[in-house]
VOPAGU-2260 file (C-alpha; in pm, 1 decimal, decimal comma):
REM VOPAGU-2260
SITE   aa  ch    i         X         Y         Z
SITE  UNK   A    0       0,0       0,0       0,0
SITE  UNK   A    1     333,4     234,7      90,0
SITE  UNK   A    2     437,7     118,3    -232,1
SITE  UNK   A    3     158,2     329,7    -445,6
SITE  UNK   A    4     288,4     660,0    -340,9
SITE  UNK   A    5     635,8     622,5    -440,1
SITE  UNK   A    6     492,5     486,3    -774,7
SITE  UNK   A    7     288,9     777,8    -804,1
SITE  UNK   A    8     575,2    1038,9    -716,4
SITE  UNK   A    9     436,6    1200,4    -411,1
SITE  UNK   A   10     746,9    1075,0    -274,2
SITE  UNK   A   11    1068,8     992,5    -394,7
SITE  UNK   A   12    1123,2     703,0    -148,9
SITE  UNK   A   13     990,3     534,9     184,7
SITE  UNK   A   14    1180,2     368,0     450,3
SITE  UNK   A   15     934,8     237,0     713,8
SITE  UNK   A   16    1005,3       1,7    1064,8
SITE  UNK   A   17     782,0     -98,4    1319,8
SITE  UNK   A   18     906,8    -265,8    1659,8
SITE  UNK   A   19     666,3    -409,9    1891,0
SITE  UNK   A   20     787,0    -593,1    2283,4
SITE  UNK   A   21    1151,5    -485,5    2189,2
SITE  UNK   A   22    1172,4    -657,1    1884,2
SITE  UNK   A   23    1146,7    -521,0    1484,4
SITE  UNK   A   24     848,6    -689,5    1296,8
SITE  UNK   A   25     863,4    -470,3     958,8
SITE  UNK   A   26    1099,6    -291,0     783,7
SITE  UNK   A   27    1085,2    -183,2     425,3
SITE  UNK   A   28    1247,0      53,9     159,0
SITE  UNK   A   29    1097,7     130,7    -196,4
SITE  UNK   A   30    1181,7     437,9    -433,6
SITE  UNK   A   31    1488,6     628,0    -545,1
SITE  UNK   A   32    1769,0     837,8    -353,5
SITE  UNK   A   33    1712,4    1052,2    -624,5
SITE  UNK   A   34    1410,9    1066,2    -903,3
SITE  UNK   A   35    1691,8    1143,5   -1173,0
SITE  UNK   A   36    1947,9     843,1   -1094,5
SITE  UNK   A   37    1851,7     449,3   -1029,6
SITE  UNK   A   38    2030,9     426,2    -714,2
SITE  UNK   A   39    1775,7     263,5    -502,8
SITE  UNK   A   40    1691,4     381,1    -100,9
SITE  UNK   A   41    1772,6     123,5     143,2
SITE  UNK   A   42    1730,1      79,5     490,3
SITE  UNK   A   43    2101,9     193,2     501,6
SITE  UNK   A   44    1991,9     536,0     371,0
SITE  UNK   A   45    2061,0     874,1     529,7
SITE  UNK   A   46    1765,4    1112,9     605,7
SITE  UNK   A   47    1791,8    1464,9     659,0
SITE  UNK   A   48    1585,9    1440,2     997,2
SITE  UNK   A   49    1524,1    1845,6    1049,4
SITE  UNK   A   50    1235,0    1882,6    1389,3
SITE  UNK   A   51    1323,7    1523,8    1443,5
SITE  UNK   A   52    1645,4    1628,3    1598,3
SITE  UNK   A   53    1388,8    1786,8    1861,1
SITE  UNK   A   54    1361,3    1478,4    2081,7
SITE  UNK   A   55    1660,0    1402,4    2085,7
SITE  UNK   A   56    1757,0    1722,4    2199,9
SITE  UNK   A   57    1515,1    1685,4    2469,0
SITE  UNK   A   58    1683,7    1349,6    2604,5
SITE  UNK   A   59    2005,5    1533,2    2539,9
SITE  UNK   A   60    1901,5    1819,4    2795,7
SITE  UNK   A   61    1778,9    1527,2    3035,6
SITE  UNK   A   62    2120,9    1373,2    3080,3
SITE  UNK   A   63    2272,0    1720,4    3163,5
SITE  UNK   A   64    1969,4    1726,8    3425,3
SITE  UNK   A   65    2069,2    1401,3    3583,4
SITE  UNK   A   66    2408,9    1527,4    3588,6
SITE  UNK   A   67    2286,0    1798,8    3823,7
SITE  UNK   A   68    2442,2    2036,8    3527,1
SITE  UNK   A   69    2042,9    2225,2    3465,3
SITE  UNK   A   70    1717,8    2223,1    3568,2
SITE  UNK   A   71    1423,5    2275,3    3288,7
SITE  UNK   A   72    1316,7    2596,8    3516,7
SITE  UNK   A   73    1678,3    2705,2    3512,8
SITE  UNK   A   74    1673,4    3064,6    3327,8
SITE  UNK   A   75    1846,4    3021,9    2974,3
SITE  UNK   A   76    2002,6    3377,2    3099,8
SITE  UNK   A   77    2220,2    3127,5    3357,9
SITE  UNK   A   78    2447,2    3001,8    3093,0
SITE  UNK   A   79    2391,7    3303,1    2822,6
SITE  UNK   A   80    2387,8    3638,6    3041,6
SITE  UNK   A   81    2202,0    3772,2    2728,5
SITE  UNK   A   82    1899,7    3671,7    2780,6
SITE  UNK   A   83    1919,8    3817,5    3148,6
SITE  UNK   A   84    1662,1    4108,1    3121,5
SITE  UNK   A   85    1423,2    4042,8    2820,0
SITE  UNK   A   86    1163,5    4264,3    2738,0
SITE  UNK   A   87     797,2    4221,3    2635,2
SITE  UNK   A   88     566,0    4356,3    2389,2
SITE  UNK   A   89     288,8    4526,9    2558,8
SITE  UNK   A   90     -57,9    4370,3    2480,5
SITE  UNK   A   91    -239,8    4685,2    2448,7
SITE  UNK   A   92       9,2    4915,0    2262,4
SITE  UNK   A   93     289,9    4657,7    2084,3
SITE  UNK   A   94     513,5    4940,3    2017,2
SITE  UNK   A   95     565,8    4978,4    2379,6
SITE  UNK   A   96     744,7    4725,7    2593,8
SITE  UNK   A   97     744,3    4612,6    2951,4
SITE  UNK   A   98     980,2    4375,4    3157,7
SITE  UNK   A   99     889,3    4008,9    3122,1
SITE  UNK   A  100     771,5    3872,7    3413,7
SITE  UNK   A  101    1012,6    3587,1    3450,3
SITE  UNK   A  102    1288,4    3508,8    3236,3
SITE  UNK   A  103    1329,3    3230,9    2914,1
SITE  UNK   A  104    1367,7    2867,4    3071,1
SITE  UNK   A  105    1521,5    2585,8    2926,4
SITE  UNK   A  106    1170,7    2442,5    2980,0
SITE  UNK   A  107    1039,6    2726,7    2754,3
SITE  UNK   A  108    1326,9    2632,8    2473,8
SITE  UNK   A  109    1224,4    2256,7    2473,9
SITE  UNK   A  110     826,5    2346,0    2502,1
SITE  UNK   A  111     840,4    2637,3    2211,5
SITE  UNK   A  112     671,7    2860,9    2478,5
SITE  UNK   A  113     970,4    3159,0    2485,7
SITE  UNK   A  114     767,1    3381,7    2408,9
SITE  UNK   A  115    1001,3    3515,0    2128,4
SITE  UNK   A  116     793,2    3618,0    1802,5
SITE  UNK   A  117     826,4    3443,9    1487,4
SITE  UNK   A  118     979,9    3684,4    1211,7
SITE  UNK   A  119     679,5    3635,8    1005,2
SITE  UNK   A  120     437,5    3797,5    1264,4
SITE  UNK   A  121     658,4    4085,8    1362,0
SITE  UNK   A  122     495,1    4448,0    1333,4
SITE  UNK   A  123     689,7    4597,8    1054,4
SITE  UNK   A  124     817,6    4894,0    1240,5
SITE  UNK   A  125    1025,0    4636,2    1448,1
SITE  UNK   A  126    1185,6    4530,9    1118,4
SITE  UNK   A  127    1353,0    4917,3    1150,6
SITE  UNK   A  128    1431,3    4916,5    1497,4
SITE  UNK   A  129    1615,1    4582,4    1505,8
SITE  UNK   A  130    1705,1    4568,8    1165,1
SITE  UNK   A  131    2085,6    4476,1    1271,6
SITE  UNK   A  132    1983,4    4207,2    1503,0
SITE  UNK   A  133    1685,8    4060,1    1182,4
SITE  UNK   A  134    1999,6    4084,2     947,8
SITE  UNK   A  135    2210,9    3859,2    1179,8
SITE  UNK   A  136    1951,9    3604,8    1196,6
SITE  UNK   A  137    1879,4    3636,5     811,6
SITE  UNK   A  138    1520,8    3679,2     889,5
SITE  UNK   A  139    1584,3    4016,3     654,2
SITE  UNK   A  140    1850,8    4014,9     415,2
SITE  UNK   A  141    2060,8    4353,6     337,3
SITE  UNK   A  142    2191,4    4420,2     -20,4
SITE  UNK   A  143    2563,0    4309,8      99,4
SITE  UNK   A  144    2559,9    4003,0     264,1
SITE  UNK   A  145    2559,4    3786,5     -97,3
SITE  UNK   A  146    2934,2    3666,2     -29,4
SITE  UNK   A  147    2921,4    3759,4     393,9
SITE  UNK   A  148    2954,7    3417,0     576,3
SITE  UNK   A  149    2609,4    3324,2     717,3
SITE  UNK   A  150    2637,7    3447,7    1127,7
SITE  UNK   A  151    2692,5    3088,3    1331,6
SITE  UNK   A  152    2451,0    2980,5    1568,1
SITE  UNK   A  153    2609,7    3189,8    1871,2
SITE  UNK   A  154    2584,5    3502,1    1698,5
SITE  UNK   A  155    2200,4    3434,4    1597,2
SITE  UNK   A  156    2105,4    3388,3    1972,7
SITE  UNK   A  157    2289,4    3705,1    2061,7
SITE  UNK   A  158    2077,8    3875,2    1803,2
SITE  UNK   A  159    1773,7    3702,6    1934,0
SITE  UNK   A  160    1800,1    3834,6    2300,0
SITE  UNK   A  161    1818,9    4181,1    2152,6
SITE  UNK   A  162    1441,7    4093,0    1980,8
SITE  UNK   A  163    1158,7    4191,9    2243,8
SITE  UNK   A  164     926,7    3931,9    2283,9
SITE  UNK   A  165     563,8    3888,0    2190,7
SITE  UNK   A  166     440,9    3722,1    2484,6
SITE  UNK   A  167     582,1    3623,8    2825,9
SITE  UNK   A  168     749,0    3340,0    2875,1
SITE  UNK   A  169     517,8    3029,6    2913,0
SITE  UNK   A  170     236,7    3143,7    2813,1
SITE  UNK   A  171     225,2    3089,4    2416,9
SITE  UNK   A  172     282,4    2823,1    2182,3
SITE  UNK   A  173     536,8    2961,7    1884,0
SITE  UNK   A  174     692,7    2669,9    1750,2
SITE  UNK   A  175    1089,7    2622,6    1698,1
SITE  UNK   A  176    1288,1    3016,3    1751,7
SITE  UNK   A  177    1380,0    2833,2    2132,0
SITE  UNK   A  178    1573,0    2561,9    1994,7
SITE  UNK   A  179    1869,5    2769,9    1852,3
SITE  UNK   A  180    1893,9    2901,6    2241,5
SITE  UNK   A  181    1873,0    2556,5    2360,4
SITE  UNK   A  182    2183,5    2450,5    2122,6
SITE  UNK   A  183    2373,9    2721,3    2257,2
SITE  UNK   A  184    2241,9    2636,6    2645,0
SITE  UNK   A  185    2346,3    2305,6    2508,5
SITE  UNK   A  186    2670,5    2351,0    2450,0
SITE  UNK   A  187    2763,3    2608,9    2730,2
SITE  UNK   A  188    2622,1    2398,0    2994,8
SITE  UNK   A  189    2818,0    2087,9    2863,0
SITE  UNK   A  190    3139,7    2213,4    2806,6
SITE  UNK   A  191    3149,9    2020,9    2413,3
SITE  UNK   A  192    2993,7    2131,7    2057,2
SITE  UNK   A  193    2684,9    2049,3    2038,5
SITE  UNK   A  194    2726,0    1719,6    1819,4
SITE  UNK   A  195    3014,5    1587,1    2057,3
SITE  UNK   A  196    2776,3    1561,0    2330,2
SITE  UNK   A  197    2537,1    1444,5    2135,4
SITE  UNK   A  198    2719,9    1171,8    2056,4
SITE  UNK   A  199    2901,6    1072,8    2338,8
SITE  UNK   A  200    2603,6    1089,0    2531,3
SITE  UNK   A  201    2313,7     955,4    2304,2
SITE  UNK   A  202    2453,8     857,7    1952,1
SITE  UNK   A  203    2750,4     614,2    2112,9
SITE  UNK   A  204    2645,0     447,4    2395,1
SITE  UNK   A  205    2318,6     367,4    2192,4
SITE  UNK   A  206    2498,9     219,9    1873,3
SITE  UNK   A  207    2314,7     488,0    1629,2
SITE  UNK   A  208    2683,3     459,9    1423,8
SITE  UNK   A  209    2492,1     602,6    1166,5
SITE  UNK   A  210    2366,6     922,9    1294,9
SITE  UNK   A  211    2532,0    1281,4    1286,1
SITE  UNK   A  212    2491,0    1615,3    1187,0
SITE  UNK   A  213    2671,0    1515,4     897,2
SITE  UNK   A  214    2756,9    1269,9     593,9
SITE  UNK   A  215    3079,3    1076,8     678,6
SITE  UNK   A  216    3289,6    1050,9     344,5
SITE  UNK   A  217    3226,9     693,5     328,9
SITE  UNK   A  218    2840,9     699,5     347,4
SITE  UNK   A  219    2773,5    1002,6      17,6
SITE  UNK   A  220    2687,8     672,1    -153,9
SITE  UNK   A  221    2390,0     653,5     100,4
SITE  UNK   A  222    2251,9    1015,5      64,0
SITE  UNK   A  223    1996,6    1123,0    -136,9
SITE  UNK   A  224    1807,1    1438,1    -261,7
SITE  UNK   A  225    1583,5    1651,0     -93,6
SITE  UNK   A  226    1226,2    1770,1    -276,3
SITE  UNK   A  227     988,6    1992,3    -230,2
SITE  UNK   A  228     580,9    1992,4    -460,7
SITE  UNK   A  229     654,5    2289,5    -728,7
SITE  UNK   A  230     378,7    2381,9    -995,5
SITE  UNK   A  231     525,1    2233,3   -1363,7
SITE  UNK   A  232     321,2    2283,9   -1634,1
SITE  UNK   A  233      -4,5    2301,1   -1432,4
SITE  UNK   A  234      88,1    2039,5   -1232,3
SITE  UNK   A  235     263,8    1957,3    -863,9
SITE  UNK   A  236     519,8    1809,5    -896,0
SITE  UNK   A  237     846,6    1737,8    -687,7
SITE  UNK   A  238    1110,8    1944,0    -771,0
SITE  UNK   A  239    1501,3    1869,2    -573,3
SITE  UNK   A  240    1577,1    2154,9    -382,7
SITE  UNK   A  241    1867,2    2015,9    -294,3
SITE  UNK   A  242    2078,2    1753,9    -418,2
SITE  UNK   A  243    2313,4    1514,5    -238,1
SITE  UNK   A  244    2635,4    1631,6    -458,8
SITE  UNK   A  245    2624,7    1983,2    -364,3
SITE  UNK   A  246    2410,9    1921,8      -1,2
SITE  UNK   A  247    2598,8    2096,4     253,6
SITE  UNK   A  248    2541,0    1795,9     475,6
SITE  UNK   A  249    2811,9    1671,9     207,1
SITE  UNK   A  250    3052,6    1984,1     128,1
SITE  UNK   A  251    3030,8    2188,6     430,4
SITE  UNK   A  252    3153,0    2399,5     629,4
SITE  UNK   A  253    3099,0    2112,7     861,6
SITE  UNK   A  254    3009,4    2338,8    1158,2
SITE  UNK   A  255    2652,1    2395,5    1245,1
SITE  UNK   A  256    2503,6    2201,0    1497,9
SITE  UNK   A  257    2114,6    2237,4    1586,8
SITE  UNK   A  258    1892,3    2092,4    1873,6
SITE  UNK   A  259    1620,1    2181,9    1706,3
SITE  UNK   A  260    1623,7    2051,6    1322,5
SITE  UNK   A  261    1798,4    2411,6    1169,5
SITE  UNK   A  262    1908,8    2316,6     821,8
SITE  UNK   A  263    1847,1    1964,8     823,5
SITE  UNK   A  264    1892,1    1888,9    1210,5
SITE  UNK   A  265    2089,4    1537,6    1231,5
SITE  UNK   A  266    2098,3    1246,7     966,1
SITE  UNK   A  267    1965,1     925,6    1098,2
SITE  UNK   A  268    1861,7     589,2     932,8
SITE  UNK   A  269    1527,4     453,8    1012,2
SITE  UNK   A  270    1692,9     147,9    1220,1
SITE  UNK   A  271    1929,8     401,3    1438,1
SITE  UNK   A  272    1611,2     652,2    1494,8
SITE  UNK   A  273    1458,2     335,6    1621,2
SITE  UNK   A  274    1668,7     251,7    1880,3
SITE  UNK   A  275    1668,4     623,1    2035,5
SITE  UNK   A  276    1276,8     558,5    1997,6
SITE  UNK   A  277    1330,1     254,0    2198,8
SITE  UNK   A  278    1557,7     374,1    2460,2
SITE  UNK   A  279    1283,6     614,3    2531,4
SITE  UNK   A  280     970,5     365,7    2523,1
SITE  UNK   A  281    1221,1     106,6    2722,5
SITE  UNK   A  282    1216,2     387,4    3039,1
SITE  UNK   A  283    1582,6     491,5    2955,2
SITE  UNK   A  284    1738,8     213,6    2846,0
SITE  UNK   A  285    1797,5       5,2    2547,9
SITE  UNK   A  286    1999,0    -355,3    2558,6
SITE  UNK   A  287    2168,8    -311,8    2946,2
SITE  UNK   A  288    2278,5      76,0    2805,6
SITE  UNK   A  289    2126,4     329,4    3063,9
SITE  UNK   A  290    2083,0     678,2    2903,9
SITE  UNK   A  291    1839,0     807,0    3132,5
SITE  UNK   A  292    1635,1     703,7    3470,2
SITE  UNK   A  293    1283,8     584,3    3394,9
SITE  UNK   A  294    1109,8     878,9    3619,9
SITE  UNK   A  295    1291,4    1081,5    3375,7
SITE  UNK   A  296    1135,6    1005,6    3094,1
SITE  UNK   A  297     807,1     990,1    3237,4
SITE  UNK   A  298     915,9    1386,2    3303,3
SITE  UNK   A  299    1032,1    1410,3    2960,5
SITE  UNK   A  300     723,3    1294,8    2790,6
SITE  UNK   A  301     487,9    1443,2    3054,5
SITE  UNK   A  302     217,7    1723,4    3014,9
SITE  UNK   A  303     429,5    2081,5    3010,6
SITE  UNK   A  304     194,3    2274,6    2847,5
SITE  UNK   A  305    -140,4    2227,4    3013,7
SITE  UNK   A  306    -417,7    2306,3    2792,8
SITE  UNK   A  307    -232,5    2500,3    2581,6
SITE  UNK   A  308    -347,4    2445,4    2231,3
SITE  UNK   A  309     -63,1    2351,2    2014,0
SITE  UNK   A  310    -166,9    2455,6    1673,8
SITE  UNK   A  311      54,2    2227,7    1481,4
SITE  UNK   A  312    -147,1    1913,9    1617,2
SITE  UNK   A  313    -478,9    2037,4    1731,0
SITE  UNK   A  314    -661,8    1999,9    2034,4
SITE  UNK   A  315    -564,1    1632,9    2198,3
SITE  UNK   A  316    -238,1    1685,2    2236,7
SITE  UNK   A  317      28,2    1872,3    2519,8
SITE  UNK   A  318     398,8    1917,3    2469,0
SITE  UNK   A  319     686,5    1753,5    2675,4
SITE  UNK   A  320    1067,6    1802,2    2640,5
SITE  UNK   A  321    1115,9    1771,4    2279,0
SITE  UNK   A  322     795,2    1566,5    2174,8
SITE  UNK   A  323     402,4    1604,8    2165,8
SITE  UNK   A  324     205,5    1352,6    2335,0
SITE  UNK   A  325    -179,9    1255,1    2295,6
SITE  UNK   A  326    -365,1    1236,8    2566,7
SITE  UNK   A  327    -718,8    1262,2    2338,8
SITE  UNK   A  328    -917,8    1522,4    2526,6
SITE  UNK   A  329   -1114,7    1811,3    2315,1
SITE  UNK   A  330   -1140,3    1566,7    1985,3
SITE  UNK   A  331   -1295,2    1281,8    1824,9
SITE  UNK   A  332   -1045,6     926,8    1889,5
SITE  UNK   A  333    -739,8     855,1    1712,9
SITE  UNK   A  334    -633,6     492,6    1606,7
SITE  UNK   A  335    -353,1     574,3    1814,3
SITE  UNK   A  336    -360,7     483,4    2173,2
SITE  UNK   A  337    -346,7     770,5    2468,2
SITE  UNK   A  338     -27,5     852,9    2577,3
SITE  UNK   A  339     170,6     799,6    2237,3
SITE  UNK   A  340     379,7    1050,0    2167,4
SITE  UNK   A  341     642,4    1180,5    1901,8
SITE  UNK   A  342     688,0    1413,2    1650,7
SITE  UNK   A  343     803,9    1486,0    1336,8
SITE  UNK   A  344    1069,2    1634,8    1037,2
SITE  UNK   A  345    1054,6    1935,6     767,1
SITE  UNK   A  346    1118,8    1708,7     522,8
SITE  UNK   A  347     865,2    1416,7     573,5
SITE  UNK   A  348    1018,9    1215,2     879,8
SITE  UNK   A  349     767,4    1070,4    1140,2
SITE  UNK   A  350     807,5     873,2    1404,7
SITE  UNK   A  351     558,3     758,9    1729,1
SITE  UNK   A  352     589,8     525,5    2023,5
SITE  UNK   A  353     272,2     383,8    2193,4
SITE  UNK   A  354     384,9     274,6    2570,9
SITE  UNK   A  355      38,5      68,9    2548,3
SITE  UNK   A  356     119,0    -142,2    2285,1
SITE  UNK   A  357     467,9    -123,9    2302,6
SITE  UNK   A  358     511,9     -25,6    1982,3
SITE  UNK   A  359     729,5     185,9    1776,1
SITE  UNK   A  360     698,6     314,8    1438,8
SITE  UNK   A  361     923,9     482,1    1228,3
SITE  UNK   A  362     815,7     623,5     825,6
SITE  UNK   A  363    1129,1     865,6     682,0
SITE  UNK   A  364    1082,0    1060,7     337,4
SITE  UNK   A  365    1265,2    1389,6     163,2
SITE  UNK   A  366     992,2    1584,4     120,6
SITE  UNK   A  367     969,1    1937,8     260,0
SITE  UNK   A  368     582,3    2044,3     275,1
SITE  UNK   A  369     489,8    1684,7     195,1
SITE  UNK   A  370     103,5    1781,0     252,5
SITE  UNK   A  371      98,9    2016,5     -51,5
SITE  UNK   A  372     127,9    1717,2    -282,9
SITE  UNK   A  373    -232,0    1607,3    -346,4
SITE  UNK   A  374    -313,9    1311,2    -161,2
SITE  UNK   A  375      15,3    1275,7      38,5
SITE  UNK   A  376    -144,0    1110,8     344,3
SITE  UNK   A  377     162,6     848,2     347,2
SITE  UNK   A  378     201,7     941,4     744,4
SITE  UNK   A  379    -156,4     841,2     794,0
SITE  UNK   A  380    -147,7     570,7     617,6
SITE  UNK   A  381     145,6     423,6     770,8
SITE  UNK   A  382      -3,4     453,2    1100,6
SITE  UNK   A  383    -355,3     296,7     998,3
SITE  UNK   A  384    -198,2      36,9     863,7
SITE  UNK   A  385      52,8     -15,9    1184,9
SITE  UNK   A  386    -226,8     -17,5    1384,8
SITE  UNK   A  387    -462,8    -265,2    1159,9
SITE  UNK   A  388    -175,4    -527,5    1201,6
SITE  UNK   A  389    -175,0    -542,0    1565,7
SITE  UNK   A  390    -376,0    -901,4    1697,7
């Protein structure tokens, strides 16, 4: 059934696994690396894994918590003095600020409740006021910064805590603009770059040999394009935005690292995502490997946002520390059971563990905006048909 929309070219390839007790009971790959070569995807192949880099960030932040490194209500401001007196927007006249009642947590980061605006919803006279700070984060670009090197990720938070912010902290969903401060809390409060504690803590002691924030020269061979749906002749179509030659996953510079997904978060392979997913669904651990207490990721996957509505998913859901859970109030049922949880990537990635069945699955594509390619429901279908097979 995965098969038609590959055949169809809604997708340029699928790579799907499902685990169940511990154990993997389907895994599958069908379509092309890229739609203008042969070279098949495999279950070896590399996915550009953007937002899905979120949850592992979260886990990430946990193990600097057990340490006794942080605290999710630690201010961000405690490891980047930046952020130490942020302003708000005032409600009833925006051009105005007031002091924010509390500062950004690392909670806030992993629960994308800062409070900082997203560039697209910024009053314009803003885009004058902090025009230096919009520049360094490339939300506007100025006529001389064609050959400029791009600002690194330090330099974009420093710009950020110079933004005021739309709402106090906690109080609003506004998806992502924490997870570039989290990176940098990330890497101040462990002492490494952000992908060197990422993998000595997660990637290593887990056996995902396959997962980084980059290609390794020896794996181009398993990289393929990236797409996006484009209007051709009257038609949507994919079109590669991106191909694996010229990716900078493959030329660099090989130093951006992102909690949070920024261009193209980690690569993974659908096997090596699955054993973080079951690590997480195990309480912690996965094959006598501890990477975090079970409590912990009972916290992790727990209710932070209280009613909140998270627009992304709808009513039914809450946020934890790097993934949404279901927990099926305010809407009609899923299939899925309540208290699954996971999230998902830019570029078509998905993945979901159900505690009650003890069941993982994992369904990885290179699509960015998948769900403007007519009849695209591949995610839906996966699960459906996931859940259909259970006895």
């Amino acid at each position: 059934a995965m098969q038609a929309f590959v055949d169809d070219r809604r997708v340029p390839n699928l790579v799907t696994l499902v685990a169940r007790r511990g154990q993997i009971v389907h895994q599958h790959a069908c379509g092309l690396l890229d739609l203008d070569d042969d070279a098949p995807a495999g279950l070896d192949t590399l996915f550009r894994m953007y937002s899905n880099t979120k949850p592992i960030a979260g886990a990430a932040t946990l193990v600097l918590y057990e340490r006794g490194v942080l605290t999710p209500d630690d201010p961000v401001s405690k490891f980047l003095p930046e952020f130490a007196d942020q302003r708000v927007q005032r409600a009833d006249e925006p051009m105005m600020t007031e002091r924010a009642r509390r500062g950004i947590s690392i909670r806030d980061c992993l629960t994308n409740t800062t409070g900082l605006a997203n560039p697209g919803t910024m009053p314009h006279f803003y885009r004058q006021q902090y025009r230096e700070a919009l520049t360094t984060l490339g939300w506007i670009r100025s006529e001389e910064d064609g050959d400029a090197p791009r600002p690194n990720n330090r330099e974009r938070v420093r710009a950020l805590a110079e933004l005021p912010l739309a709402a106090q902290p906690g109080s609003r969903f506004g998806y992502h603009v924490g997870y570039p401060i989290l990176t940098a809390v990330l890497e101040e409060a462990s002492g490494q770059r952000l992908d060197e504690f990422f993998r000595e803590s997660i990637f290593e002691p887990l056996g995902m040999t396959d997962t980084d924030h980059y290609v390794a020269d020896d794996a181009t061979h398993r990289f393929g394009a990236n797409y996006a749906p484009r209007e051709v002749d009257g038609e949507i179509r994919l079109v590669a935005v991106e191909k694996a030659a010229t990716s900078e996953k493959v030329v660099g510079p090989k130093t951006e690292f992102s909690a949070g997904g920024d261009m193209g978060g980690v690569l993974s392979t659908a096997g090596d995502y699955a054993r973080f997913g079951q690590m997480l669904l195990n309480g912690g651990e996965l094959d006598g490997v501890r990477i975090l207490g079970r409590k912990t990721v009972d916290m992790m996957i727990g209710n932070h946002t209280g009613d909140m509505l998270i627009p992304m998913t709808g009513p039914g859901f809450h946020w934890g520390l790097g993934v949404a859970m279901y927990h099926g109030r305010g809407r009609a049922p899923l299939i899925r059971s309540v208290g699954s949880y996971g999230w998902g990537g830019a570029a078509g990635t998905t993945y979901f563990a159900d505690p009650a069945e003890e069941l993982i699955g994992v369904c990885l594509t290179q699509v960015l905006s998948a769900g403007m390619m007519p009849n695209n429901t591949y995610q839906e279908d996966f699960q459906r048909l996931v859940y259909h097979a259970l006895v």
